[in-house]
C-alpha positions in Angstrom: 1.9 -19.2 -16.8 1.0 -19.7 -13.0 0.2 -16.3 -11.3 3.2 -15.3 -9.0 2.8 -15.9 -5.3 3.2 -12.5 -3.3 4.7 -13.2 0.3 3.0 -10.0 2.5 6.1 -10.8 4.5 8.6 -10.8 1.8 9.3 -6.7 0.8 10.1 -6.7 -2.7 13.3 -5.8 -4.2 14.3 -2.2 -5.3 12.7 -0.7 -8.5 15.6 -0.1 -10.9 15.0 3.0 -13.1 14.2 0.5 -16.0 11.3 -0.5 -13.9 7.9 1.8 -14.0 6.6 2.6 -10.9 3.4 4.4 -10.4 0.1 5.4 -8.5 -3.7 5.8 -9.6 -6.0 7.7 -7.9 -10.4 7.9 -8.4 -13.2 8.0 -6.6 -16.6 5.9 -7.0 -19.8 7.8 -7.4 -22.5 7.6 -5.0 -23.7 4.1 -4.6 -21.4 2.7 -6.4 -18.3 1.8 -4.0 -19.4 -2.2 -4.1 -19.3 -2.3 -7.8 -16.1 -0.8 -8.2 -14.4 -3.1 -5.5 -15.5 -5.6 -7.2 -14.3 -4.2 -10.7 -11.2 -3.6 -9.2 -10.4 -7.0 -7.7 -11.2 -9.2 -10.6 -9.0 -6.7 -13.0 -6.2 -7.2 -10.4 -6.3 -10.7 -10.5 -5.3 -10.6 -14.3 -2.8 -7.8 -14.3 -1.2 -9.5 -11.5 -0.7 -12.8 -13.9 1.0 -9.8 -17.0 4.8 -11.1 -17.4 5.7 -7.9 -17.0 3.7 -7.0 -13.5 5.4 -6.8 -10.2 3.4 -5.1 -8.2 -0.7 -3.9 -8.5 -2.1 -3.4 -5.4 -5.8 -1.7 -4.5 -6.0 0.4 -1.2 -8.9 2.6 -0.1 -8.5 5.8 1.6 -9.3 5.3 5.6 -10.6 8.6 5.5 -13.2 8.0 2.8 -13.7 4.5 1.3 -15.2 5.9 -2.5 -11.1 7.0 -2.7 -9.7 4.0 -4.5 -6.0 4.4 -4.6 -3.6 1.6 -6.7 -0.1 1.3 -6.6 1.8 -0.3 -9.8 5.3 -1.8 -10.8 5.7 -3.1 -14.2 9.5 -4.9 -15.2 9.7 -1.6 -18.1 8.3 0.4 -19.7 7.6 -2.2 -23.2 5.8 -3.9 -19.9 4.0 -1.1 -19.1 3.0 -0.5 -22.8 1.8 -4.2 -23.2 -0.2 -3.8 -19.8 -2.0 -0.6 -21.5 -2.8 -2.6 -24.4 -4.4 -5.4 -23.3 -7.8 -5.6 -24.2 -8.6 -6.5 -19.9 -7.6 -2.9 -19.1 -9.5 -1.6 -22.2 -12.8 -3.4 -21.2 -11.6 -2.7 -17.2 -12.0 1.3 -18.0 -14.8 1.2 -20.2 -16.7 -0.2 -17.6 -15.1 1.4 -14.8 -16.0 4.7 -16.3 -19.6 4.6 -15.3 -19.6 4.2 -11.7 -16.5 7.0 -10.8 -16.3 10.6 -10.4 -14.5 12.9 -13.4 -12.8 11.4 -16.8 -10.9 8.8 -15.8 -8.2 7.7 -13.2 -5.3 10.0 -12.2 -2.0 8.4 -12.8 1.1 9.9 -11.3 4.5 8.1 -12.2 7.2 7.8 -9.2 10.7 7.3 -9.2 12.3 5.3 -6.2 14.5 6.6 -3.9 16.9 4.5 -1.5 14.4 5.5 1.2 11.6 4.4 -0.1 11.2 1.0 2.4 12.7 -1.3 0.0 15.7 -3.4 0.1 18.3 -4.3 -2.5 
């Protein structure tokens, strides 16, 4: 399957409630803000090409740069479940694990509102 094309002009169309939407936050330790970029981009090159991905996109806090902050939209939640289980995001948090700060990323799930900036 070819990886979707994702027009930065285009915004994309309103979540339905079907669809799961969420954020995760970490932080890289000392030192280690290169290697998780780059872990980071190469994982979101291949959740981007799941069936079930809309949206995974990687931001850094302007503020401080170790903050990584990701914003996700799978198609439902079986997409969500099959993204969870794929050995890339397995292998992507194992190694991922050693170079941030605490247990893990924080994930906090969103519902869309008709003012969140999208269009129907």
């Amino acid at each position: 399957m070819a990886a979707r094309q994702h027009n930065i002009h285009e915004r994309p169309r309103m979540p339905t409630l079907d669809h799961v939407v969420l954020h995760a936050e970490f932080t890289a330790r000392a030192g280690s803000d290169d290697e998780v970029m780059r872990l980071i981009r190469d994982y979101a090159e291949l959740v981007r090409k799941e069936p079930g991905n809309i949206v995974f996109d990687v931001y850094r806090r302007a503020e401080s740069p170790s903050d990584f902050f990701v914003f996700e939209v799978y198609h439902d939640r079986d997409a969500f479940d099959a993204h969870l289980r794929a050995d890339a995001g397995t292998e992507f948090n194992a190694r991922l694990a050693e170079h941030i700060v605490g247990e893990g990323s924080t994930l906090r799930f969103l519902t869309p509102t008709s003012v969140a900036g999208w269009h129907s």
